[in-house]
Backbone as CSV, one residue per row, in Angstrom:
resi,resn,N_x,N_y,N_z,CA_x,CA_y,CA_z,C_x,C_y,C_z
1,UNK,-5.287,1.673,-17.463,-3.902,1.584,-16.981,-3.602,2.736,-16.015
2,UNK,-3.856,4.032,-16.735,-3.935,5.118,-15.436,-4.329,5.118,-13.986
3,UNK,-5.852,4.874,-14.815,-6.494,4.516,-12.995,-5.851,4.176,-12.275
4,UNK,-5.895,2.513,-12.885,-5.026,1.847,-11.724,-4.130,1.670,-11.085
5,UNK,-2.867,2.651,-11.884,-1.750,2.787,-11.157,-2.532,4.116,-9.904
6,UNK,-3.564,5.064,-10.345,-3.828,5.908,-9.293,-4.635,5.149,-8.346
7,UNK,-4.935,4.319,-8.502,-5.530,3.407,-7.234,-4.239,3.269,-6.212
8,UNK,-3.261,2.195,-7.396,-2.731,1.566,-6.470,-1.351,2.814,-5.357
9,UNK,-1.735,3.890,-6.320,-0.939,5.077,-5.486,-1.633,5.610,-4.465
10,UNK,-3.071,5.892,-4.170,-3.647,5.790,-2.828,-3.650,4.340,-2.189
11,UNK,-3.691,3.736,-2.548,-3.481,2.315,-1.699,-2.407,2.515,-0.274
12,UNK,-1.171,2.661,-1.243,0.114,2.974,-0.670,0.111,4.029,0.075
13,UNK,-0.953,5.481,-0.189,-0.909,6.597,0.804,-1.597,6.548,1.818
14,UNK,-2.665,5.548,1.848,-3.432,5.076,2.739,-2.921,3.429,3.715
15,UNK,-1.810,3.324,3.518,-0.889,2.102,4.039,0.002,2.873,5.023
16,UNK,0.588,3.973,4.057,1.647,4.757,4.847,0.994,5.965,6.344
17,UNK,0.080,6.061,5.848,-1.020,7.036,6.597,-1.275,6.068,7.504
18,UNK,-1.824,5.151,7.883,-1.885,3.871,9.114,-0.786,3.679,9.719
19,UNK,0.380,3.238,8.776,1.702,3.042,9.892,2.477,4.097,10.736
20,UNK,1.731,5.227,10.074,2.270,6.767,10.808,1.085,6.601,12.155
21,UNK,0.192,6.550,11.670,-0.858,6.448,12.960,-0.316,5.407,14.492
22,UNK,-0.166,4.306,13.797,-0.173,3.345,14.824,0.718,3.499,15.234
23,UNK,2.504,3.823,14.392,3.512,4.624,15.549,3.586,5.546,16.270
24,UNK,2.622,6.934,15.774,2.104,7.604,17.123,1.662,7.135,18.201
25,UNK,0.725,5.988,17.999,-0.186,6.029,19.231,0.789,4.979,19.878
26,UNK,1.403,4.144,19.690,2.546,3.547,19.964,3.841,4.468,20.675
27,UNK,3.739,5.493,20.397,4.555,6.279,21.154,4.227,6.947,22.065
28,UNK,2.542,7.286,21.623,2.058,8.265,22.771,1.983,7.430,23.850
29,UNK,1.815,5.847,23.901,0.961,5.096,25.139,2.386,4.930,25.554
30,UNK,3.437,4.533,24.727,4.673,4.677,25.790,4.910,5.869,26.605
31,UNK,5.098,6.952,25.975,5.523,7.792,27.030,4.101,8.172,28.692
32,UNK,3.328,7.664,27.541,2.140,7.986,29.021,2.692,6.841,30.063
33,UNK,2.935,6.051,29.659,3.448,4.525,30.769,4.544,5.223,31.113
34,UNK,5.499,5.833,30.347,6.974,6.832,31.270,5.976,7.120,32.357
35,UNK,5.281,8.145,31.957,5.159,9.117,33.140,4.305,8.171,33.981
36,UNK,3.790,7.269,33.857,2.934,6.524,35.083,3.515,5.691,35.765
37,UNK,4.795,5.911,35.149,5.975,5.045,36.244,6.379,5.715,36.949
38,UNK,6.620,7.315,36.290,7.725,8.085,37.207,6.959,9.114,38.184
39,UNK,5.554,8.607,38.082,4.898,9.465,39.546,4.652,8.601,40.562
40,UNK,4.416,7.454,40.277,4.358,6.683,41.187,5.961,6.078,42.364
């Protein structure tokens, strides 16, 4: 019963850890597209 609630509690830290990722890079490629608009 332990375990598995400690499974399913990295599960979730490793879910939340991805959606932090992919909104970075989601933010970083936007603002790089800002600036590749605003030199051109």
């Amino acid at each position: 019963m332990k375990s598995k609630f400690k499974v399913k509690l990295n599960l979730i830290k490793y879910d939340v850890q991805n959606v932090i990722k992919t909104i970075v890079k989601s933010i970083a490629n936007t603002s790089h597209f800002e600036a590749y608009f605003c030199e051109r």
